[in-house]
DRENZA-724511 format. One record per residue (C-alpha): x, y, z negated. Coordinates in Angstrom, 2 decimals, decimal comma. Each point is the difference from the previous one (the first is absolute). Layout:
N
site xx=X&yy=Y&zz=Z
...
% end
This chain:
139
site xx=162,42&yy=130,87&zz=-61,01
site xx=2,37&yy=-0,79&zz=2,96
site xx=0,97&yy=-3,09&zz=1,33
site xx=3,37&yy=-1,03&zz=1,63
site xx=-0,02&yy=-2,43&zz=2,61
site xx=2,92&yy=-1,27&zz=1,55
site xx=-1,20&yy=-1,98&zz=3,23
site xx=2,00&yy=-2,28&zz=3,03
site xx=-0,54&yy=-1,92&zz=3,10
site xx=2,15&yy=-2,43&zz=1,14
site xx=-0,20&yy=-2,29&zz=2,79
site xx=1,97&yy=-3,24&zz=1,81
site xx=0,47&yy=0,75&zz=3,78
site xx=-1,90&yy=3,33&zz=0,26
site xx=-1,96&yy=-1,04&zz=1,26
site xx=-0,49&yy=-3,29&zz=-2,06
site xx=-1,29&yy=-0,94&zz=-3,40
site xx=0,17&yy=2,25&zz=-2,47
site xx=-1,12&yy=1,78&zz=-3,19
site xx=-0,86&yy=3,28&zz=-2,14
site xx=0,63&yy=0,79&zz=-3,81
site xx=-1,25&yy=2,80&zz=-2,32
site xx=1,27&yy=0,21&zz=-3,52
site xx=-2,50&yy=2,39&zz=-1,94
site xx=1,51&yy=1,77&zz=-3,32
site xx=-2,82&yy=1,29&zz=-2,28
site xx=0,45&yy=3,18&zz=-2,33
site xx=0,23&yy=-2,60&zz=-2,75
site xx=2,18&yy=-2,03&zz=0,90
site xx=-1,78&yy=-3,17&zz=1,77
site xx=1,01&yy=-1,04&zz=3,06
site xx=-2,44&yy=-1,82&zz=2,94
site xx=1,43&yy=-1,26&zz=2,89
site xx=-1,54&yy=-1,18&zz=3,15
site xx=1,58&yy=-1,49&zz=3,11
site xx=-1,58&yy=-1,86&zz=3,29
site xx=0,84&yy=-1,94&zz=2,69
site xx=-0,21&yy=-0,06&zz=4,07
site xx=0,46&yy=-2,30&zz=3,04
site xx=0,85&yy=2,48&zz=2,47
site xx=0,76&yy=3,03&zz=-0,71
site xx=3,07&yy=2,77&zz=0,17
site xx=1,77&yy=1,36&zz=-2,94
site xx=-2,07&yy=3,73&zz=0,75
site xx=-3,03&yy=-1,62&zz=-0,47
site xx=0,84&yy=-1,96&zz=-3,01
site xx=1,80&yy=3,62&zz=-1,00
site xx=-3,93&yy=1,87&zz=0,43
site xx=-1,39&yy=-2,78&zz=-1,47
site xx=1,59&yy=-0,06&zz=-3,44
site xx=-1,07&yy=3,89&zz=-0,43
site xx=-3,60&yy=-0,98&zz=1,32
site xx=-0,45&yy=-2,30&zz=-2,28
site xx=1,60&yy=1,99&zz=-3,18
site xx=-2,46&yy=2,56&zz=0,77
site xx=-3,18&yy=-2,38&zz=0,46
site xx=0,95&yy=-0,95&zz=-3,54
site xx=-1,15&yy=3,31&zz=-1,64
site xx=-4,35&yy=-0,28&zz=0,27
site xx=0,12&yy=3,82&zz=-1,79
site xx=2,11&yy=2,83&zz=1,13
site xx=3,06&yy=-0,25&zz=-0,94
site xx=3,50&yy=1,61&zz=-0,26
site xx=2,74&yy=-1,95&zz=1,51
site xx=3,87&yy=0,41&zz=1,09
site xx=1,00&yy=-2,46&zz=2,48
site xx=3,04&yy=-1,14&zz=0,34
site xx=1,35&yy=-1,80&zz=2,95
site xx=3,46&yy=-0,52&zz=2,16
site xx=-2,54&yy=-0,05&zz=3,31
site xx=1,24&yy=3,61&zz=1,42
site xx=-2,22&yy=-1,42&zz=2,49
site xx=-3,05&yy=0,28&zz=-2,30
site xx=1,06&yy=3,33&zz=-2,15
site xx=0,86&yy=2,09&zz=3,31
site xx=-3,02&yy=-1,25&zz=1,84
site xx=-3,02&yy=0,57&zz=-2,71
site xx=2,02&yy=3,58&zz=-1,08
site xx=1,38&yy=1,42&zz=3,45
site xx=-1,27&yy=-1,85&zz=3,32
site xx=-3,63&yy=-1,12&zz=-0,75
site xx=-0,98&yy=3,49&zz=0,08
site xx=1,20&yy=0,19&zz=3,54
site xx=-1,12&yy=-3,37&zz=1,07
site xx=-3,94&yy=1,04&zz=-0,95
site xx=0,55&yy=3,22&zz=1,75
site xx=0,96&yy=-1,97&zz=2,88
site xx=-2,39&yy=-2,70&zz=0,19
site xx=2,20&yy=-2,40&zz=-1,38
site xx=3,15&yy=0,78&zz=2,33
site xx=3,44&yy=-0,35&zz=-0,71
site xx=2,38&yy=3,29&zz=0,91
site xx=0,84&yy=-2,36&zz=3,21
site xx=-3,18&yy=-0,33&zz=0,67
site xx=-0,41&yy=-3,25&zz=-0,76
site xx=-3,29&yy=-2,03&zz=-2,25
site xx=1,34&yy=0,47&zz=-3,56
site xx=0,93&yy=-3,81&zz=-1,56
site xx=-2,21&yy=-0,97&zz=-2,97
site xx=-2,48&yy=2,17&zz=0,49
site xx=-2,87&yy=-1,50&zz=-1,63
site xx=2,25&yy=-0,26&zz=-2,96
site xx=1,23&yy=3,31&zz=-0,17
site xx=-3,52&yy=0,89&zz=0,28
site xx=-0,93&yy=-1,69&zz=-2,81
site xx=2,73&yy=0,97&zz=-2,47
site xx=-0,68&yy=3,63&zz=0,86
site xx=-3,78&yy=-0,55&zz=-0,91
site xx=0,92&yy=-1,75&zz=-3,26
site xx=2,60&yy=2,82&zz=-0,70
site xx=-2,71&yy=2,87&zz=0,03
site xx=-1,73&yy=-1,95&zz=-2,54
site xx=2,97&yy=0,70&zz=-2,90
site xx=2,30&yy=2,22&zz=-0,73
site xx=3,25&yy=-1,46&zz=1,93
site xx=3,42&yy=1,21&zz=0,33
site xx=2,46&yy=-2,17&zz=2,05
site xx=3,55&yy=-0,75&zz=-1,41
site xx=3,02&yy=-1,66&zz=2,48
site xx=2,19&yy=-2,51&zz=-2,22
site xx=3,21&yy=-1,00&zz=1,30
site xx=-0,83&yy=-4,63&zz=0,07
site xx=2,43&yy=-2,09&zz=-1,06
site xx=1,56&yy=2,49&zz=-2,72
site xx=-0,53&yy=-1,34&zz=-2,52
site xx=-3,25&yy=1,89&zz=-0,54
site xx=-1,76&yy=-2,60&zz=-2,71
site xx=-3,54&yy=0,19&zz=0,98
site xx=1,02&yy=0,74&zz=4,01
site xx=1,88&yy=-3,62&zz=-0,58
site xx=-3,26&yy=-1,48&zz=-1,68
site xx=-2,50&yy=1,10&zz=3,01
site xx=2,96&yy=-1,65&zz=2,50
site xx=-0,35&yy=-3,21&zz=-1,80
site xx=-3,30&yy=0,22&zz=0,37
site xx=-0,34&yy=1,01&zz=3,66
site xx=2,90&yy=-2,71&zz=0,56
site xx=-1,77&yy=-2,56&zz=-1,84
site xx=3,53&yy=-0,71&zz=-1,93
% end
C-alpha cells in the first residue's frame, strides 16, 4: 500500500503566524487531512512541519510519496542533508544549518518508511497541492 501526501507551510510575515497542511490519499480512495497552527514561526518551518507531521501519522512502516511545492524541503532531505551530517551540521558557507532540529527529525522519521520525495509546481492548479494550501493557509 502507498500513500500520497501532498503537504504545505504557509506563514504571515515570515516570520509571523502561520500554518502547515497535509492532505493524505489512501489506496482506496479516503482522504485524511491534517493541518496546525503557529504564533511565530517562518514559512520553512511550517514547510518541515507539514512533512513531520504526515510522517508521525503512519505508527507502522509505511510506504509514502510526498508531495510538496517546498524545493526547500525536497532538495534538502534528498541532496544537502547528507552533506550537512557530514559536516556537523554546516552549511557549504560555513554557516549553522537553519532548522536543524527539524530536519533532524524528518530525516529520523523518513528511515522509518519507505519515502520518495516528489516537487509539485503550488498554485497550478494541482487539486490536492491546493487542498494542503488551504489548509496550511487556514482559508
Amino acid at each position: 500500500m502507498t500513500v500520497r501526501v501532498y503537504t504545505d507551510g504557509a506563514c504571515s510575515g515570515n516570520p509571523g503566524p502561520g500554518g502547515w497542511g497535509a492532505v493524505l490519499i489512501f489506496e482506496d480512495g479516503t482522504i485524511t487531512e491534517l493541518s496546525g497552527r503557529a504564533e511565530n514561526t517562518t514559512n520553512n518551518k511550517m514547510e518541515l512541519t507539514a512533512a513531520i507531521k504526515s510522517l508521525e501519522f503512519f505508527t507502522e512502516k509505511t510506504s509514502v510519496e510526498i508531495f510538496t511545492d517546498s524545493t526547500y524541503v525536497k532538495n534538502g532531505i534528498t541532496q544537502w542533508i547528507k552533506n550537512w551530517e557530514k559536516n556537523n551540521w554546516k552549511n557549504s558557507a560555513k554557516q549553522d544549518v537553519k532548522n536543524r532540529e527539524l530536519w533532524e527529525q524528518l530525516s529520523e522519521l523518513a528511515k522509518r518508511h519507505q519515502v520518495s520525495w516528489n516537487w509539485v509546481k503550488g498554485h497550478d492548479g494541482d487539486k490536492f497541492n491546493e487542498m494542503a494550501d488551504k489548509l496550511a493557509s487556514g482559508r
